[in-house]
KOLMIDREN-855474 format. One record per residue (C-alpha): residue in three letters; x, y, z; chain. Coordinates in pm, whole numbers, plus 50000, padded with zeros to 5 digits. Each point is the difference from the previous one (the first is absolute). Layout:
BEGIN
<ALA <X Y Z> A> ...
END
This chain:
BEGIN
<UNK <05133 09072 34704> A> <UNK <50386 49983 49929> A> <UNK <50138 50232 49754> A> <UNK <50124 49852 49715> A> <UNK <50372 50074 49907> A> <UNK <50222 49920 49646> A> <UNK <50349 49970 50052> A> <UNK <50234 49955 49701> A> <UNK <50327 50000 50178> A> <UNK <50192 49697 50150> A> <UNK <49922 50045 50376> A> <UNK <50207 49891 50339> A> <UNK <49746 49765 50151> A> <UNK <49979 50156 50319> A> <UNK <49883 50315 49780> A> <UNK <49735 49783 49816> A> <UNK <49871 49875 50330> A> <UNK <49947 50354 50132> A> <UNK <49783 50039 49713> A> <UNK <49858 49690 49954> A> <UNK <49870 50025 50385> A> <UNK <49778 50385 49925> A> <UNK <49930 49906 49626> A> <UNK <49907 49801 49703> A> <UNK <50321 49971 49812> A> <UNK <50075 49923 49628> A> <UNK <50370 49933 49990> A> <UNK <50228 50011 49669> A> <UNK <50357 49961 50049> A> <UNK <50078 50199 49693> A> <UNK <49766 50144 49651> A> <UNK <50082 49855 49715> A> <UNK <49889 49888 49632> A> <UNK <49836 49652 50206> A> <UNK <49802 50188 50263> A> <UNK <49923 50348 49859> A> <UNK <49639 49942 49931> A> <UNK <49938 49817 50357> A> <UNK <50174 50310 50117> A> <UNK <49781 50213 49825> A> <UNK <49705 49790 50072> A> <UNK <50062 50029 50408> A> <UNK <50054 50351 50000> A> <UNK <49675 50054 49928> A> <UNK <49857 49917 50287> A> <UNK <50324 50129 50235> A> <UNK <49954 50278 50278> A> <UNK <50406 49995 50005> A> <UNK <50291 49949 49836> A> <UNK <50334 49931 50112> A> <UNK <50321 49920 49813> A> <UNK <50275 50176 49752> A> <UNK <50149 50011 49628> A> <UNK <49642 49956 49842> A> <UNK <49826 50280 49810> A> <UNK <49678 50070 50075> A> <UNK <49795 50215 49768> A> <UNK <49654 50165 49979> A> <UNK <49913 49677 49786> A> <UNK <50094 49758 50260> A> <UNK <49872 50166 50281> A> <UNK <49661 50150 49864> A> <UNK <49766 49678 50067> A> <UNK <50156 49999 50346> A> <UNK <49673 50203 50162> A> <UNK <50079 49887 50326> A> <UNK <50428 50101 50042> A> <UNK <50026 50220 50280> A> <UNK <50403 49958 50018> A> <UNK <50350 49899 49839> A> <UNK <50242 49976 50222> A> <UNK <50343 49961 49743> A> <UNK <50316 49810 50162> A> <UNK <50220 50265 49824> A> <UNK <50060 50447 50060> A> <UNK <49951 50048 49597> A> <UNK <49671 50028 49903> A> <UNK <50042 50064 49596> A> <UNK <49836 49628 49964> A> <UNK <49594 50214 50082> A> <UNK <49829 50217 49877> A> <UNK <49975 50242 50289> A> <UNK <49750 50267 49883> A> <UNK <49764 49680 49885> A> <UNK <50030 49906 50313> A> <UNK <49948 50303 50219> A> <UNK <49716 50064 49777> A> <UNK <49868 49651 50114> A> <UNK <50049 50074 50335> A> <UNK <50221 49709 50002> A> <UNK <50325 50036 50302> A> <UNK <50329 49906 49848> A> <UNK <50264 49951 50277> A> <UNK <50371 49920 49964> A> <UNK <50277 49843 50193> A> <UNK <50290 50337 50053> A> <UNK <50270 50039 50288> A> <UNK <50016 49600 50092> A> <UNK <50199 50006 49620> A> <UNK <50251 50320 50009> A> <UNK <50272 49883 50189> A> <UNK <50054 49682 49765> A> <UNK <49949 50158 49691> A> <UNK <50221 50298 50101> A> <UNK <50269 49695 50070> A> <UNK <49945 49846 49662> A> <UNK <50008 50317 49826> A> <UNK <50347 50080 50197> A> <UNK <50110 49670 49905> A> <UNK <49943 50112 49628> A> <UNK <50229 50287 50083> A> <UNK <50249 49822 50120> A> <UNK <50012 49712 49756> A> <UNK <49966 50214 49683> A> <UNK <50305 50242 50123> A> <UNK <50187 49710 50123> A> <UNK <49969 49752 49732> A> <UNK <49893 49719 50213> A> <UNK <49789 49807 49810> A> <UNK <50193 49994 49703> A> <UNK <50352 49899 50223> A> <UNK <49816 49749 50174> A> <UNK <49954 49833 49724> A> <UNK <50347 50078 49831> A> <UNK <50121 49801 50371> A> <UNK <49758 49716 49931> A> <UNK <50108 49965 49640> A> <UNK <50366 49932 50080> A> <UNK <50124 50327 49834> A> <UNK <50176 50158 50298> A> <UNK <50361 49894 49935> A> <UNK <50151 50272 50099> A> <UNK <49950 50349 50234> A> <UNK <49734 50188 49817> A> <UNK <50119 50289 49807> A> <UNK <49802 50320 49845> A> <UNK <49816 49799 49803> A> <UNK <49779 49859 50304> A> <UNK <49980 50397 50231> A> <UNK <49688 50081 50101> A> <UNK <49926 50389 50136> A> <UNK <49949 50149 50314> A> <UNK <49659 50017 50155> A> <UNK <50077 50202 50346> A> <UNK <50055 50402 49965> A> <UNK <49798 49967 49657> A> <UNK <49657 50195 49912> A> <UNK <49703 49772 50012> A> <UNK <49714 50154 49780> A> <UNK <49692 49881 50168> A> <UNK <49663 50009 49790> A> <UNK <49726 49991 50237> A> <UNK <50025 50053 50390> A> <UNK <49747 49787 50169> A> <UNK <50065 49775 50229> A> <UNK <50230 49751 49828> A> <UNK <50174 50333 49838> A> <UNK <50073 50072 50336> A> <UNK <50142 49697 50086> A> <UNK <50220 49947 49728> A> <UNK <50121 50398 50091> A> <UNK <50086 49929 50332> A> <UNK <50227 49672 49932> A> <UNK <50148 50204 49739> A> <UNK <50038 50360 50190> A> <UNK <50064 49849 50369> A> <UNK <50216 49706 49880> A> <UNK <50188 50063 49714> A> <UNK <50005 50407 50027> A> <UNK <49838 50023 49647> A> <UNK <49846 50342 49884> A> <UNK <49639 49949 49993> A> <UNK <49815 50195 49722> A> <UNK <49588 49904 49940> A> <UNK <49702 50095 49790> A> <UNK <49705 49989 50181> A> <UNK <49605 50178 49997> A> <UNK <50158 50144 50251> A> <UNK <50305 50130 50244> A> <UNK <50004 49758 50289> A> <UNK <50148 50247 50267> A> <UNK <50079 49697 50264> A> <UNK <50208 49818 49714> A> <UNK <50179 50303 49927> A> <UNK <50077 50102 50372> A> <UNK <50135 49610 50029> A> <UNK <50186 49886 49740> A> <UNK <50118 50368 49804> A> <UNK <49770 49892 49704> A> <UNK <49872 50270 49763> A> <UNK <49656 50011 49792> A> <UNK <50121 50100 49621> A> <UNK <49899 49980 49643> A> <UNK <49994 49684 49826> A> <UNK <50308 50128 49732> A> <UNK <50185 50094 50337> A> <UNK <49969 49686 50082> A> <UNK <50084 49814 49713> A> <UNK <50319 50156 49969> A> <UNK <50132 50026 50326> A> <UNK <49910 49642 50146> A> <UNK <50226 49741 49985> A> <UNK <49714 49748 50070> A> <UNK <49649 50040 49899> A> <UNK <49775 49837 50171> A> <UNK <49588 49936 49907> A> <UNK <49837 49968 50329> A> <UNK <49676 50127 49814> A> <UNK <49646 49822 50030> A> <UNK <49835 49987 49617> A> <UNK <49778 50264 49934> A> <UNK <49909 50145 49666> A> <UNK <50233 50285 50091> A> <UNK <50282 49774 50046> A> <UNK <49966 49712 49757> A> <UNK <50289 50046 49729> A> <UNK <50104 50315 50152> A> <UNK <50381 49838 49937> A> <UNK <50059 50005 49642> A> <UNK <50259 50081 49754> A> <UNK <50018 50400 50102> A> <UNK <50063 49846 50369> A> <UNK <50287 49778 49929> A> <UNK <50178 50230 49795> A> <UNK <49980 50259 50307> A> <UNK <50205 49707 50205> A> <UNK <50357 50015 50027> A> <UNK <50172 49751 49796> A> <UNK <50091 49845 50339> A> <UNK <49687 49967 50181> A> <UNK <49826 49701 50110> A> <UNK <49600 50030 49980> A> <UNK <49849 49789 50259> A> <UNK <49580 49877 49973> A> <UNK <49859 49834 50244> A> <UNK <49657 50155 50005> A> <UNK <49777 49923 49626> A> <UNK <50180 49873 49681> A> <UNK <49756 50237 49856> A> <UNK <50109 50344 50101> A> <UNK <50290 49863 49763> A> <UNK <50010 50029 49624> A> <UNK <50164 49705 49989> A> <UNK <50163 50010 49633> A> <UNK <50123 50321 50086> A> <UNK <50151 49879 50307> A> <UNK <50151 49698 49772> A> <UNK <50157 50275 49744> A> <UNK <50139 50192 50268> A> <UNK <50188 49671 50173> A> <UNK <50108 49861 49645> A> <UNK <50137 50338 49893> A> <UNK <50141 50125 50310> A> <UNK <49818 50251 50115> A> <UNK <49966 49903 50347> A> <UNK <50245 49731 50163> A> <UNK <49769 49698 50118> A> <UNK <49684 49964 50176> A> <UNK <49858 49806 50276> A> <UNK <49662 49904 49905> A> <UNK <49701 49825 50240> A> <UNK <49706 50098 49757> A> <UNK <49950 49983 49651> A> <UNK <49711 50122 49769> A> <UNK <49923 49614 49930> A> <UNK <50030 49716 50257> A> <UNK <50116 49714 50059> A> <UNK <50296 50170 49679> A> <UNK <49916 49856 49657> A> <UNK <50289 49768 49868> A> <UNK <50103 50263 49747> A> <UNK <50063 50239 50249> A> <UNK <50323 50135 49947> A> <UNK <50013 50123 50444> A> <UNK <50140 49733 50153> A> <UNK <50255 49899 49747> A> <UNK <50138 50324 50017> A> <UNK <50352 50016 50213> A> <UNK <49935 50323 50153> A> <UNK <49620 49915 50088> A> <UNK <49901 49843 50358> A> <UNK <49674 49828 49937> A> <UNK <49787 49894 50273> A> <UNK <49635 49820 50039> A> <UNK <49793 50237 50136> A> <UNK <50152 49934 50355> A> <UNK <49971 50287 50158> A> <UNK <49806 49916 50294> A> <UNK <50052 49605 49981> A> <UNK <50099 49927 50355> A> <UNK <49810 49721 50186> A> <UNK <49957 50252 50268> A> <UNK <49852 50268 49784> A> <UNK <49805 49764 49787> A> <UNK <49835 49928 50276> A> <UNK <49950 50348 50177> A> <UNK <49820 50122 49669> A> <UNK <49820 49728 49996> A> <UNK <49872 49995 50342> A> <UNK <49958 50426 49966> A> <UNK <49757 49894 49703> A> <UNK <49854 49749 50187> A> <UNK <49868 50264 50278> A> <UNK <49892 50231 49746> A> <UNK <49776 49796 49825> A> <UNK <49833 49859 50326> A> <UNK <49972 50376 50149> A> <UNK <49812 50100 49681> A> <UNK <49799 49717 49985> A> <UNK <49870 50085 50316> A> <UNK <49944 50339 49920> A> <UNK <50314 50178 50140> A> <UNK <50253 50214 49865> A> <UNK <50270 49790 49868> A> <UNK <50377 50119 50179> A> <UNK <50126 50081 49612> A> <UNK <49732 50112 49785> A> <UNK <50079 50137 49659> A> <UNK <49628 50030 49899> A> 
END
């Protein structure tokens, strides 16, 4: 008897068909208000899950007596309860490494457009106001020779360090659980403090996954350790950011712009004041929205779910 499978993320059809061809499939293109309750109501009976951007609780998930796996199209798993579910017995595998070079190229891109000033003169261009060679008014700063601050050194952290260390000589200081000797030996990074770091760095960059440890662990204190002329960088959770404090410290100065991916509440609420700011790059949540990599996670999630419905260790298991 086939396994039966909820997915409640828009699937390639040759992705669908894999599925569709070892198991009984209940397919939502996306949750919302409409189909919540259906959702709800074919979980219930679901030995997997597979699909992104959708929390699912101990609520959702208790009447499901029968879920042996979700596989999530995504590396952040801050949308589960993990202890619920390793107390369930429950596998929980994610989508890393087919991600990390895209997002470490968005996240660059961030660098480069918030020190640059390229969204903001792109528009200036398209608006008919250059009339004349720019002057002071329109300078960006330098991002090679800088000090990039990196918070977190996984594998996008390392990434990001390498385009910055190995092609535009930037000093690489991180904060980490721990030294990693290899990145050191590489690139000339160095493991320090998080004040160090603050107030050396030129660029700050959040390459952090969500934890309790880490949400809002950049408030007020932070900014103020940033030099007035730093750029902080997120591209990792909007809510390792206290994001009026971040606000405060953009209004008033403190730090110089930022180039933001994340934010603590998406899609942005119309009042928020983010994207209207001059010295704020604002993106969608892009960071690994390629076609190519779209796909890879979504094929990676794909093989996990179908390995653990049949009883094997899923390649990326978190739980």
């Amino acid at each position: 008897m086939k396994k039966h499978v909820v997915v409640y993320k828009k699937l390639a059809e040759p992705l669908l068909a894999r599925l569709r061809a070892e198991c009984e499939v209940t397919y939502f293109e996306a949750i919302d208000a409409g189909n919540r309750a259906a959702f709800a109501d074919a979980i219930r009976g679901a030995h997997g899950l597979l699909g992104a951007s959708v929390r699912l609780d101990r609520e959702l998930l208790e009447p499901a007596v029968d879920l042996r796996i979700i596989s999530t199209i995504s590396v952040g798993v801050d949308q589960f309860d993990v202890d619920y579910l390793r107390e369930r017995g429950i596998w929980l595998a994610n989508t890393p490494d087919v991600l990390t070079e895209t997002t470490a190229d968005t996240i660059f891109a961030l660098i480069l457009a918030s020190a640059r000033r390229v969204v903001e003169l792109a528009e200036f261009v398209k608006a008919g106001r250059w009339t004349r060679s720019v002057g002071e008014s329109q300078y960006g700063v330098n991002v090679h020779g800088k000090t990039i601050g990196m918070l977190g050194m996984g594998r996008i952290g390392r990434a990001v360090a390498r385009r910055a260390a190995l092609g535009f000589g930037m000093q690489v200081l991180y904060l980490n659980g721990e030294a990693v000797p290899e990145v050191d030996a590489a690139l000339g990074a160095r493991q320090v403090a998080l004040d160090h770091l603050l107030a050396k760095s030129d660029f700050v960059c959040v390459v952090l996954p969500l934890t309790v440890h880490t949400e809002r662990m950049m408030g007020r204190r932070e900014f103020a350790l940033m030099r007035p002329g730093a750029i902080f960088i997120n591209g990792s959770r909007g809510r390792i950011v206290d994001e009026a404090a971040l606000i405060e410290a953009l209004q008033q100065g403190t730090i110089h712009g930022a180039g933001l991916d994340v934010f603590e509440r998406e899609p942005l609420a119309p009042d928020n004041p983010l994207p209207r700011m001059a010295n704020v790059v604002a993106l969608p949540h892009i960071g690994s929205a390629t076609h190519e990599t779209r796909y890879a996670m979504a094929q990676q999630a794909v093989d996990n779910l179908l390995a653990g419905l049949r009883g094997e260790r899923p390649r990326h298991l978190v739980s």
